[in-house]
Backbone bond lengths (Angstrom), bond angles and torsions (degrees), N, CA, C in turn:
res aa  C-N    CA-C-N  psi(-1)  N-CA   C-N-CA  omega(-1)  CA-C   N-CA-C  phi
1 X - - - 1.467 - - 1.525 109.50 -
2 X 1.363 118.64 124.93 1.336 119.40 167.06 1.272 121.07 -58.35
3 X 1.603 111.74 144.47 1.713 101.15 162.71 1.643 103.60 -133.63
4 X 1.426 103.93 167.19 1.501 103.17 172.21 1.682 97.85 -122.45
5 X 1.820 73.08 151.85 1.749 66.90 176.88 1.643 95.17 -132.74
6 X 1.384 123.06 160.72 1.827 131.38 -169.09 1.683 109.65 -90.57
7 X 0.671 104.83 130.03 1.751 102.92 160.63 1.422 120.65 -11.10
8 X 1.588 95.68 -55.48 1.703 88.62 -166.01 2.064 102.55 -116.75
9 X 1.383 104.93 54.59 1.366 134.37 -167.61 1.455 77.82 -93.47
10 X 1.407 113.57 106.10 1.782 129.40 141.20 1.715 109.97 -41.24
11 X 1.287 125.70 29.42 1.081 111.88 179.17 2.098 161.66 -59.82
12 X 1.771 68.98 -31.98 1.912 95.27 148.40 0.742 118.81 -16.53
13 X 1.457 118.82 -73.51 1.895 146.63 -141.49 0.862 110.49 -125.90
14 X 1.714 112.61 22.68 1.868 103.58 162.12 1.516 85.87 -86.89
15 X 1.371 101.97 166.77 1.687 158.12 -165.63 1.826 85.66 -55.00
16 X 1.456 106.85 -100.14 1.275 123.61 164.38 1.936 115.14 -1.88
17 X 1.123 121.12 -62.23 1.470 142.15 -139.13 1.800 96.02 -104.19
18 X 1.550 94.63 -44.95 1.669 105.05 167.53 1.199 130.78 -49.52
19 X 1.699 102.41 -52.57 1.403 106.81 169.37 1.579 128.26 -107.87
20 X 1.366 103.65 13.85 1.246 113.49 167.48 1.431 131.46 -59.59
21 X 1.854 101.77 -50.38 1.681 147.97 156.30 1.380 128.55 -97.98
22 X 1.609 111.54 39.85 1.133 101.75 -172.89 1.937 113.89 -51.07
23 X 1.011 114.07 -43.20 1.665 118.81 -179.93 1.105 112.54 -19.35
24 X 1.336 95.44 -95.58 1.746 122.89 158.90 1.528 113.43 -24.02
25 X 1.160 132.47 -69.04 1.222 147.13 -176.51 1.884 90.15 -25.45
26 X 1.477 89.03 -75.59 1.568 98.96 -170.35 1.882 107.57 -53.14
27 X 0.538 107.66 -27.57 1.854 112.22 167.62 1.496 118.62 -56.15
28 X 1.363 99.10 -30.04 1.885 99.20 -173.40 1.009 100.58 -73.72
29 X 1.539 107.62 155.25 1.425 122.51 165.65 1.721 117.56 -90.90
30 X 1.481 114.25 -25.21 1.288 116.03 172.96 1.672 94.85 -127.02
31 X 1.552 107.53 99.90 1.196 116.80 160.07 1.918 125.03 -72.98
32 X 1.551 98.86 4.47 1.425 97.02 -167.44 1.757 97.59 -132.03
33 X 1.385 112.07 26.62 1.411 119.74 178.62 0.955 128.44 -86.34
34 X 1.581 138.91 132.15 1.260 130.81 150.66 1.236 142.70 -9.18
35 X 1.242 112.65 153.24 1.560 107.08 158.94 1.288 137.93 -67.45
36 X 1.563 108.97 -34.46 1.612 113.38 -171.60 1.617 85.33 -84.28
37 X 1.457 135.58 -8.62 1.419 102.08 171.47 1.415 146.69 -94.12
38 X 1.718 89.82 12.05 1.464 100.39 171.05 1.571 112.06 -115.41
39 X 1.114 121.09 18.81 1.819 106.18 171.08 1.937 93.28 -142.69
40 X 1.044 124.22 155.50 1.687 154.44 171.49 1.522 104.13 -111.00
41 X 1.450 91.02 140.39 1.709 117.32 170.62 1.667 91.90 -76.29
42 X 1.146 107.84 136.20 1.685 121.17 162.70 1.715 99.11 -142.26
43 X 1.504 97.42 93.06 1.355 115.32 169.40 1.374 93.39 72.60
44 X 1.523 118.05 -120.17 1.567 122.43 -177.86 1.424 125.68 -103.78
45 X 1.121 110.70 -5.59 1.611 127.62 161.29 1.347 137.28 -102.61
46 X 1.323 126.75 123.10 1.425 128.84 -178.34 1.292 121.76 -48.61
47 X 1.423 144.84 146.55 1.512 154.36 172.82 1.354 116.37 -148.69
48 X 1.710 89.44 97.25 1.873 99.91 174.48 1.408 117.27 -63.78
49 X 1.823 90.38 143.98 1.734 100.06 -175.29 1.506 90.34 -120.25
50 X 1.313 104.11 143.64 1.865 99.96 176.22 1.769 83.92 -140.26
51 X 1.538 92.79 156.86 1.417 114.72 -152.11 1.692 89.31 -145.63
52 X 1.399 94.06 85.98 1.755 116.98 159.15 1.280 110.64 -72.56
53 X 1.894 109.48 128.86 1.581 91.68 130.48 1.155 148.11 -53.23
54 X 1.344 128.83 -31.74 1.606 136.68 151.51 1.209 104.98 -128.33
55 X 1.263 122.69 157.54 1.352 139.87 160.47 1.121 129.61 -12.99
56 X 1.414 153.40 93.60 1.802 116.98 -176.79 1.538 121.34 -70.34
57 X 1.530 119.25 139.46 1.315 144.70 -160.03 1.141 128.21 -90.67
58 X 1.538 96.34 -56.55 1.786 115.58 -161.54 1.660 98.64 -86.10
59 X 1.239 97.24 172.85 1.685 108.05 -177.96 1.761 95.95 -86.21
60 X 1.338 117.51 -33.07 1.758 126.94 177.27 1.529 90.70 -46.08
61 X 1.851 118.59 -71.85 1.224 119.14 -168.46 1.772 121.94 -49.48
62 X 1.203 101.60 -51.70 1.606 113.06 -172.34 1.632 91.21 -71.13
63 X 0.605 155.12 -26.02 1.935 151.95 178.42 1.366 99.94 -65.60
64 X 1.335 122.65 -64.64 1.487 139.77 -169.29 1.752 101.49 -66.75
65 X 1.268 112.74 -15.54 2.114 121.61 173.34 1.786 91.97 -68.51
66 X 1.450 85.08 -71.73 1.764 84.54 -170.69 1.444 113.73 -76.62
67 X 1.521 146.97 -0.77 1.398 120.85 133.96 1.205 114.86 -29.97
68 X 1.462 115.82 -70.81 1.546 122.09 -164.32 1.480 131.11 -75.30
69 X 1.565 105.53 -8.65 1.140 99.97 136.53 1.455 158.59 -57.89
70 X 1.681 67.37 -34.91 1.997 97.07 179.31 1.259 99.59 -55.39
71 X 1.609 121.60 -48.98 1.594 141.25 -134.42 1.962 81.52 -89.33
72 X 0.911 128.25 -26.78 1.501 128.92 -150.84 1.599 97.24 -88.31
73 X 1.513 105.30 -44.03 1.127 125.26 -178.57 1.942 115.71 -34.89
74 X 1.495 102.22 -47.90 1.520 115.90 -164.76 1.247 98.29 -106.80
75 X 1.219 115.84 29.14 1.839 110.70 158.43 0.993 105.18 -125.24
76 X 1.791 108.78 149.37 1.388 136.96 -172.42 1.589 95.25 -98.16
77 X 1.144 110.28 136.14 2.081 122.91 168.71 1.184 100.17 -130.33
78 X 1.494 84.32 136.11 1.739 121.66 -158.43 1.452 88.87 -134.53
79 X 1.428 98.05 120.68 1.839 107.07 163.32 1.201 109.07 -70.37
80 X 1.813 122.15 165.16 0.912 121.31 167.93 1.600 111.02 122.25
81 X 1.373 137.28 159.20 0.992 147.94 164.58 1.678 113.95 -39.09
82 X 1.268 122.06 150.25 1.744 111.53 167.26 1.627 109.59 -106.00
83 X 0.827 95.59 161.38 1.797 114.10 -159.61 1.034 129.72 -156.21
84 X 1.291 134.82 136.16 1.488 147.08 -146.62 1.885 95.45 -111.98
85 X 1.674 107.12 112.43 1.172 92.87 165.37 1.647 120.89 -115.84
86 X 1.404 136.64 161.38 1.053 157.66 177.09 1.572 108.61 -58.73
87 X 1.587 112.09 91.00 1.836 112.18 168.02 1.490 119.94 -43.67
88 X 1.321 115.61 53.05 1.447 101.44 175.50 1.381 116.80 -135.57
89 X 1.202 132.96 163.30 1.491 122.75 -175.38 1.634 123.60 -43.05
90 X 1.074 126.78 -19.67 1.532 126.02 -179.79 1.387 86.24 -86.39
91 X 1.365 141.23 -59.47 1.418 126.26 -127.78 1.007 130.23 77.13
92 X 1.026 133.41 16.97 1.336 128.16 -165.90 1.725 110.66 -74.54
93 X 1.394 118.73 173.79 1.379 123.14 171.88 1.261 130.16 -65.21
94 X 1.724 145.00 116.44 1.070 139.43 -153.29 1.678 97.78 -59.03
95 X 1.655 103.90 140.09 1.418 112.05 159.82 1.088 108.08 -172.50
96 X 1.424 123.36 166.87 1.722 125.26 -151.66 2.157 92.84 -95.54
97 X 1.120 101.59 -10.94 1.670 95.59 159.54 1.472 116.86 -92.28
98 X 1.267 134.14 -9.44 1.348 137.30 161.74 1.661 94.85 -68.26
99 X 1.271 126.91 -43.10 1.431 115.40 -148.67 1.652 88.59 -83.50
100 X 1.747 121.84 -26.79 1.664 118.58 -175.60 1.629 107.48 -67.49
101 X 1.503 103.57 -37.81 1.789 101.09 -177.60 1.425 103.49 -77.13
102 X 1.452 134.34 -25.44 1.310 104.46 174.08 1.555 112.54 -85.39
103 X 1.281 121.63 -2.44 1.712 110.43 178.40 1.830 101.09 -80.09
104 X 1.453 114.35 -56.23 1.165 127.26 164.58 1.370 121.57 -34.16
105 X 1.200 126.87 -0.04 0.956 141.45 176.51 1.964 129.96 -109.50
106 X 1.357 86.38 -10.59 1.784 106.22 -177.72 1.504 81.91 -115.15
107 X 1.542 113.48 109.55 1.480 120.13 -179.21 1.846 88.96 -86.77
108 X 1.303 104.19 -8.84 1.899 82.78 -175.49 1.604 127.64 -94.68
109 X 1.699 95.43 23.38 1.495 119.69 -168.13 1.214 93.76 -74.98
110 X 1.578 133.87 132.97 1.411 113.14 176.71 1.905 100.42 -108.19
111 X 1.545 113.10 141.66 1.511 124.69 -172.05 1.592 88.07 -114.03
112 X 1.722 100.61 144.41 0.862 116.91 157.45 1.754 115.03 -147.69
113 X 1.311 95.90 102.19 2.026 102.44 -153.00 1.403 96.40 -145.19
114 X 1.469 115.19 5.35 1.253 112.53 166.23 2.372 114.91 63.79
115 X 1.273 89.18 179.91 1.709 86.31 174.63 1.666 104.09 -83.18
116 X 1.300 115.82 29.14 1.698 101.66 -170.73 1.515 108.10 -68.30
117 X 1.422 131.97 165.68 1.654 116.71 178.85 1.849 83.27 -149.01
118 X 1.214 88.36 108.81 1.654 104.17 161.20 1.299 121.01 -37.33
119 X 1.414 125.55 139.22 1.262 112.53 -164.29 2.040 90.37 -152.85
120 X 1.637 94.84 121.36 1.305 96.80 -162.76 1.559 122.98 -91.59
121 X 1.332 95.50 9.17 2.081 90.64 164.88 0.835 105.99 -112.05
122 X 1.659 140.53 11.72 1.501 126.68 143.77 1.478 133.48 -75.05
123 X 0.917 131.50 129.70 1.978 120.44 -169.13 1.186 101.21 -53.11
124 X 1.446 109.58 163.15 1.369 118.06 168.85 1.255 151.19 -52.04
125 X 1.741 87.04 -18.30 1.234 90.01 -160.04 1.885 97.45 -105.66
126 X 1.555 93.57 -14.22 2.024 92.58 168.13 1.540 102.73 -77.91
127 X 0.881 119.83 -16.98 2.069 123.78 172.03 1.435 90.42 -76.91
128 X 1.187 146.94 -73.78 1.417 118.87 -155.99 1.561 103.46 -71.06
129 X 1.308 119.35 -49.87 1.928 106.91 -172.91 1.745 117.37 -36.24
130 X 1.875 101.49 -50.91 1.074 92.13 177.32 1.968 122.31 -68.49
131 X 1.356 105.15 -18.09 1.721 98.92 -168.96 1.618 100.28 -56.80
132 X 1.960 95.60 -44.76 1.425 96.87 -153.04 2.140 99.29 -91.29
133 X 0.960 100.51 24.34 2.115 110.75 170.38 1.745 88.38 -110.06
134 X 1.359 140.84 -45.35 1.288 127.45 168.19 1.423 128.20 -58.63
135 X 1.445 117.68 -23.00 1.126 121.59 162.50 1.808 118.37 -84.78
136 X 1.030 110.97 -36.02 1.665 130.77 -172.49 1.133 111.97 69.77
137 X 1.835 109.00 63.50 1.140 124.01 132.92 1.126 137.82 -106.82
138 X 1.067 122.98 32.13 1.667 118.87 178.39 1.568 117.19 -104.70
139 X 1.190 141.74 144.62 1.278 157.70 -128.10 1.984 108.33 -72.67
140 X 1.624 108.66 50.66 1.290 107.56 -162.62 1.607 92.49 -88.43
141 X 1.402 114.24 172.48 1.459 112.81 168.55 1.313 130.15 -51.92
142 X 0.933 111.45 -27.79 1.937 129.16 -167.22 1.689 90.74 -73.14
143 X 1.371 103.63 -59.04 1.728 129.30 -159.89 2.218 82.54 -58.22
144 X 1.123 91.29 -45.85 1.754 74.70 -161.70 1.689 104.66 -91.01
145 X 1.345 114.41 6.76 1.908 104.41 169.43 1.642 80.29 -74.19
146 X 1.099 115.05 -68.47 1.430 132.73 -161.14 1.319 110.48 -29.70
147 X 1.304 128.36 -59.46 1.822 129.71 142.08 1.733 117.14 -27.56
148 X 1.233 120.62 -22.33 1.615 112.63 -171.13 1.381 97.95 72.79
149 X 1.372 146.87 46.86 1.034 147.66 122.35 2.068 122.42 -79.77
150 X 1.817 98.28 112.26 1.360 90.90 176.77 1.289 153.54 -61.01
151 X 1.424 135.97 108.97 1.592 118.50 -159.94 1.953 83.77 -125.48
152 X 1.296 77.88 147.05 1.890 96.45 179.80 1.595 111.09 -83.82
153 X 1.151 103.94 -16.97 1.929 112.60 -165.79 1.591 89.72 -151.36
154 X 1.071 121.48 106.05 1.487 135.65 165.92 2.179 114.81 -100.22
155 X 1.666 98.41 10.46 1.525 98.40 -173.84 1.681 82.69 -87.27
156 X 1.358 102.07 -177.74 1.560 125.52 179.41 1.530 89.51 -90.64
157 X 1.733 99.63 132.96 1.706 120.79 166.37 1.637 115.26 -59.74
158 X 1.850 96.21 -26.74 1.615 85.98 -166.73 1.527 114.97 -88.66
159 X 0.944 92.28 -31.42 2.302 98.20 -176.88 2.046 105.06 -108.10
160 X 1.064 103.79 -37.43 1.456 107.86 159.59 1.626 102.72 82.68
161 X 1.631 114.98 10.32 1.186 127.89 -176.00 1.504 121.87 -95.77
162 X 1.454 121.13 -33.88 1.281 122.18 167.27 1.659 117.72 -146.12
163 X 1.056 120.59 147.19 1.377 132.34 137.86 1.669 111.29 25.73
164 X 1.485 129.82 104.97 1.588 143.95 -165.05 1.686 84.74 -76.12
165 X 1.258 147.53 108.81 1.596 135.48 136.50 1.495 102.60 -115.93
166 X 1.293 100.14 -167.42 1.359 120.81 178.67 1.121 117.69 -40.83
167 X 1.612 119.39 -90.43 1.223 145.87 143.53 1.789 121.28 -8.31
168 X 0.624 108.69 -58.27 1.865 122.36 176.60 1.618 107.15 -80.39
169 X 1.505 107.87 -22.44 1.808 92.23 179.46 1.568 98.41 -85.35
170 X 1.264 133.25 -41.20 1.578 147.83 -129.60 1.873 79.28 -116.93
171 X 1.181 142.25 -58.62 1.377 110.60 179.47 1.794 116.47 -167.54
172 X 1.370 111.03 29.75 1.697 110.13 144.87 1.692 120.63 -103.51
173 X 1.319 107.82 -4.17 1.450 101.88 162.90 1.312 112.72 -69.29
174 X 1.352 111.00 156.61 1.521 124.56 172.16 1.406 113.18 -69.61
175 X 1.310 120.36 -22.22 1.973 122.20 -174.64 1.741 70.16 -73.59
176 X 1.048 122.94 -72.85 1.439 118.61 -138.59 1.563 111.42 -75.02
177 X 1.067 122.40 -33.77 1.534 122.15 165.77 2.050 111.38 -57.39
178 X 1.333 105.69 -46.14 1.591 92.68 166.32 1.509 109.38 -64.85
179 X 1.076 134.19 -40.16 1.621 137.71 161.78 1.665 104.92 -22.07
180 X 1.312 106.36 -81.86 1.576 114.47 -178.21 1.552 96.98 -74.68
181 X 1.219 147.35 -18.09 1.407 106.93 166.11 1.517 134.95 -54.43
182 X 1.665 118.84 -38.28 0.887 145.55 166.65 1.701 127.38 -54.77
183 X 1.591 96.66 -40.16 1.408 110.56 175.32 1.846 106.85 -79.95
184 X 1.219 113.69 -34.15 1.482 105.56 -169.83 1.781 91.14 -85.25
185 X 1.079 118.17 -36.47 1.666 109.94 -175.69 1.758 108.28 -61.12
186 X 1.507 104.96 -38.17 1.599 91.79 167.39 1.208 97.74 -72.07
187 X 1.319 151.28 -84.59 1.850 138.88 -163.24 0.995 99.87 -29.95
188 X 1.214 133.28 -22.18 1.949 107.36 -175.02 1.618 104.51 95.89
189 X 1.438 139.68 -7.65 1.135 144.83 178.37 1.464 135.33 -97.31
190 X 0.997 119.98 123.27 1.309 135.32 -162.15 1.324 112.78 -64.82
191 X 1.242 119.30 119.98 2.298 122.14 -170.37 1.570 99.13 -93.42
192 X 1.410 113.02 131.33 0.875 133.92 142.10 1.906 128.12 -63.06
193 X 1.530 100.02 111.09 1.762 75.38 -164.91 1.376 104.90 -84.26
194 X 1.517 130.63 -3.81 1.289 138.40 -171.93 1.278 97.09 -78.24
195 X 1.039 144.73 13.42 1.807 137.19 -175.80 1.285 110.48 -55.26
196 X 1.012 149.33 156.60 1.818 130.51 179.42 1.765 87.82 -137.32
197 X 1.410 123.30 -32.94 1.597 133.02 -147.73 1.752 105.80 -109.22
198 X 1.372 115.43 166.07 1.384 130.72 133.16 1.448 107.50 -37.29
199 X 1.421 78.13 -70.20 1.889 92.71 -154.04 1.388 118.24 -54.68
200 X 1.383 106.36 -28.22 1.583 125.58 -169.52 1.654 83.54 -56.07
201 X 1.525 115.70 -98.94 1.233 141.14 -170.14 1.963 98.75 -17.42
202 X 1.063 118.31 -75.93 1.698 121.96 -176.95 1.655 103.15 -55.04
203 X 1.322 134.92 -31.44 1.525 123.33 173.87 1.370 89.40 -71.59
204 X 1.298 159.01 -38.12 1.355 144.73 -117.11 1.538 84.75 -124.85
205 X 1.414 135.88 -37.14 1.366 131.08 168.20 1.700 113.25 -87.66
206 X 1.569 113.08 3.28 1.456 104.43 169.98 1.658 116.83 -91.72
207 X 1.924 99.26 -22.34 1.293 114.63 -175.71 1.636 116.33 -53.24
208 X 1.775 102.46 -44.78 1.529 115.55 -157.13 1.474 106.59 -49.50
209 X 1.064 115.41 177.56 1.442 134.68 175.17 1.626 120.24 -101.31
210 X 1.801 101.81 130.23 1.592 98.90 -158.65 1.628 96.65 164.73
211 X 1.333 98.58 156.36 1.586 109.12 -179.59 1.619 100.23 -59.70
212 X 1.789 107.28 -154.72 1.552 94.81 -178.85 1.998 76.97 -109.75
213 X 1.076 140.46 -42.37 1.065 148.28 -176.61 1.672 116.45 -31.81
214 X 1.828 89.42 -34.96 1.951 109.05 169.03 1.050 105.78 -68.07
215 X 1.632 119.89 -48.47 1.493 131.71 -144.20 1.445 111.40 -85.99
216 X 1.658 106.95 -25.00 1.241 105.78 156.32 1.737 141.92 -78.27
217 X 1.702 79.50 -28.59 1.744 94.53 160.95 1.390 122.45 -72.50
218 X 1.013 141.88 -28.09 1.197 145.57 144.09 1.714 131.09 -38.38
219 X 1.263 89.88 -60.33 1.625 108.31 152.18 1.522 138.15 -35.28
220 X 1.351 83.60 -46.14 1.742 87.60 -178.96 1.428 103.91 -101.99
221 X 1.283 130.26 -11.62 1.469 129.91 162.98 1.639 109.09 -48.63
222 X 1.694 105.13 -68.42 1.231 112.86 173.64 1.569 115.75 -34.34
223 X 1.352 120.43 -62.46 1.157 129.05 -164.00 1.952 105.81 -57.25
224 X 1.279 113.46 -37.49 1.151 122.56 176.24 1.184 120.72 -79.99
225 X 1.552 134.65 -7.88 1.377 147.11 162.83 1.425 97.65 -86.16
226 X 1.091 125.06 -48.34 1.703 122.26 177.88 2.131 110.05 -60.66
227 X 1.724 107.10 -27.70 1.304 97.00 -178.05 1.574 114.53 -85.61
228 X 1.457 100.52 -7.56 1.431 95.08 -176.77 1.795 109.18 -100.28
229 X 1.125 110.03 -17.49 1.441 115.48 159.82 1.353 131.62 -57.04
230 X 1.794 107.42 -30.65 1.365 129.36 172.71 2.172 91.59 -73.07
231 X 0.850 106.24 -74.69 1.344 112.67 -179.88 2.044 118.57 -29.04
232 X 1.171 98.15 -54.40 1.127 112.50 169.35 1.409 118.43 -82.92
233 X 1.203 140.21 -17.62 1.490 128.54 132.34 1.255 134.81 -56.88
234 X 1.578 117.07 -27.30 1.361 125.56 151.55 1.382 121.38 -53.76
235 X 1.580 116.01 -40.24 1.629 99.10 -177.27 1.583 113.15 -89.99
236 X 0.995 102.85 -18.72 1.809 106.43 162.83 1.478 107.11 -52.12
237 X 0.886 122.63 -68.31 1.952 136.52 -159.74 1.855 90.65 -75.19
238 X 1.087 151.48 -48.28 1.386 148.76 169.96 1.135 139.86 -82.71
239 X 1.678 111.74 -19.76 1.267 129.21 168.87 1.599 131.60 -127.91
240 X 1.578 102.62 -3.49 1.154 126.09 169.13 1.826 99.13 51.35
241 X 1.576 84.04 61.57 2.309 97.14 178.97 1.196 79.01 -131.06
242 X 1.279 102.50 126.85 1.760 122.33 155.36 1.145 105.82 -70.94
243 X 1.369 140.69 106.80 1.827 134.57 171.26 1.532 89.38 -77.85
244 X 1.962 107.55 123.88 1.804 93.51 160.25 0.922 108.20 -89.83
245 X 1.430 95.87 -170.76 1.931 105.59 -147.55 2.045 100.73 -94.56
246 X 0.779 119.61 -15.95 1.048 139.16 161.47 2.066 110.70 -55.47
247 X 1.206 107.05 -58.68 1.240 92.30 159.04 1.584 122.72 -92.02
248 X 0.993 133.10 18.07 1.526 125.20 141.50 1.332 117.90 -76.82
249 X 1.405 124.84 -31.71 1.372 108.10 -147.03 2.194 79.07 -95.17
250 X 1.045 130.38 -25.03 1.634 123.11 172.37 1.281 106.42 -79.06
251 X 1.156 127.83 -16.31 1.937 132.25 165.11 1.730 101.92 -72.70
252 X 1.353 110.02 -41.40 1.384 98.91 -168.83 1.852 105.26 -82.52
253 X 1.098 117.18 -19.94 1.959 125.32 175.47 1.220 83.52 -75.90
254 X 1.150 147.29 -76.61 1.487 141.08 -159.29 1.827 107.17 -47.29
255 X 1.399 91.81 -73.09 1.792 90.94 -171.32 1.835 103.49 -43.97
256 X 1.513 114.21 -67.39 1.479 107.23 -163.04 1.299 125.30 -50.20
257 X 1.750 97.65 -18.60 1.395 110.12 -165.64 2.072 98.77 -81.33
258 X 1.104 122.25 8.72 1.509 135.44 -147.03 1.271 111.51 -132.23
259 X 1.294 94.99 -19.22 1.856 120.22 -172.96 1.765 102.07 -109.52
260 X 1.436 105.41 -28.85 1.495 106.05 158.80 1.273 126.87 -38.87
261 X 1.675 82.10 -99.51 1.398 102.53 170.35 1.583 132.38 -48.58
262 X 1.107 130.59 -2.29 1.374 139.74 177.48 1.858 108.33 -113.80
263 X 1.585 118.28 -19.43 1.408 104.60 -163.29 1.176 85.24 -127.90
264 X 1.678 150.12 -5.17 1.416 136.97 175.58 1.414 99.20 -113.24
265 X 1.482 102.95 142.76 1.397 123.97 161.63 1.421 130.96 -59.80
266 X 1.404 147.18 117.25 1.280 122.71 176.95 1.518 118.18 97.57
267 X 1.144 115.35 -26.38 1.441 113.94 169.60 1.207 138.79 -54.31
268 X 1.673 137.90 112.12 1.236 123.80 -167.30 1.714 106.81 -115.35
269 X 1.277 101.85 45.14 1.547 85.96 -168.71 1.642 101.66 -119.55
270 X 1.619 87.61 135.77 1.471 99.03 -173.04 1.498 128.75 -71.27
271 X 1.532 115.14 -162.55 1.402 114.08 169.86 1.666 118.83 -70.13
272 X 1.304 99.68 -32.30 1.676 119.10 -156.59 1.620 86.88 -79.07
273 X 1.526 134.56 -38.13 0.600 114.07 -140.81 2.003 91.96 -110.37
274 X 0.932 93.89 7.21 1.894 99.77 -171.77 1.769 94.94 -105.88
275 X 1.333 130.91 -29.00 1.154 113.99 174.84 1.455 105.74 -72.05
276 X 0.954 136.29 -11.40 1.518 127.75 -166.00 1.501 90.29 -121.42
277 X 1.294 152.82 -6.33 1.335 157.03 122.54 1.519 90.73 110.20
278 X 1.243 127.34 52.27 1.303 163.33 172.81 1.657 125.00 -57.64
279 X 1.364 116.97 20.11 1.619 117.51 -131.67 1.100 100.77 -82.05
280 X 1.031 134.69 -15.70 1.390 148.04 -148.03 1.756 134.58 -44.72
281 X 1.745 101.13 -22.63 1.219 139.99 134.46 1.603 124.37 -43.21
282 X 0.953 116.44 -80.00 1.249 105.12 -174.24 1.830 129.98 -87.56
283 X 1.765 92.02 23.95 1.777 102.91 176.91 2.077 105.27 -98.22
């Protein structure tokens, strides 16, 4: 089988080539070199240069020269950069959007990822809590009887009225509905107190009216009032600290406002002007 190998093909120190020649191998002086740096153009034909630490000696060494000559012999060199291409009928060049059009392409893949929409100046790790609190999987009481893990009190610590899930920790409890009252009255947005869901609350702030530049700022507010709610249900259930809601909802202007300015491009909007939710500048 033919192979080609690129100019700037790390080829030395592949696997294959390593232990093919170990002798030799150990003879080079740049075991981690290129291709174009061991052979010269002379006129229109190539002429390999190899660059020993010493000489080779043994009849083992000089045997293992002309293997690899042999081996040199049945490869094609191709100038140019090296590159990863995509096994599929086009050929095309490897890339992680080749790998989306061919999944996108098996309509019998079944997704279950919900309406969540990634949102990239929040960290990663407040993008997955919330995907997997929109689905109601994340580690609520309900979620862990449901595992056969034992809990003695499976109600919510904070209102003490129903049942800890997804949905009811993040925004039909009463801690957490005064949470988002406060947060949507600074956004300027009108609360639904009937919310029962995740999902409810983020369709109902995807609906509003606004650039997409708003819609993302908005977005990641939410998402950051939902991470500090996770946080502050944690120190209730482990440390038995009531966080009031009053300091979440100035933890959550602080953090998003932090996640701005550090994870969006272009933004000039200040402090003065984010407590009073002022954006008006940068839409």
């Amino acid at each position: 089988m033919e192979e080609t190998l690129f100019w700037h093909d790390n080829w030395l120190g592949r696997g294959p080539l390593k232990y093919l020649f170990p002798n030799i191998f150990k003879l080079a002086i740049d075991k981690g070199g290129y291709l174009d740096s061991y052979f010269e153009m002379v006129g229109s034909t190539y002429q390999w240069k190899w660059g020993w630490i010493t000489n080779p000696r043994s009849e083992v060494e000089w045997r293992e020269i002309g293997n690899l000559m042999c081996f040199l012999q049945q490869v094609r060199f191709k100038g140019g950069k090296d590159m990863w291409r995509w096994d599929n009928d086009r050929g095309e060049r490897f890339s992680t959007k080749s790998i989306r059009q061919e999944l996108e392409l098996k309509g019998t893949v079944p997704s279950d990822c919900g309406s969540f929409k990634w949102n990239a100046w929040a960290p990663l790790k407040v993008n997955y809590l919330v995907w997997r609190a929109e689905l109601g999987r994340i580690a609520d009481k309900l979620s862990l009887v449901k595992r056969g893990i034992n809990i003695t009190n499976n109600f919510c610590s904070r209102c003490g009225i129903n049942e800890e899930s997804s949905d009811h920790l993040f925004v039909s409890c009463l801690w957490a509905k005064a949470v988002w009252w406060n947060i949507l009255r600074w956004l300027k947005i009108s609360m639904d107190c009937e919310w029962v869901s995740v999902s409810q609350l983020f369709e109902h702030i995807s609906v509003q009216v606004g650039s997409k530049k708003w819609k993302q700022t908005v977005q990641m507010v939410a998402m950051a009032c939902m991470w500090r709610l996770w946080l502050a249900r944690n120190e209730k259930e482990f440390n038995d600290n009531m966080v009031p809601v009053q300091t979440i909802v100035e933890l959550t202007k602080e953090e998003s406002f932090l996640w701005m300015k550090n994870r969006a491009k272009g933004i000039s909007t200040g402090w003065n002007e984010w407590v009073t939710f002022d954006i008006s500048a940068m839409l």
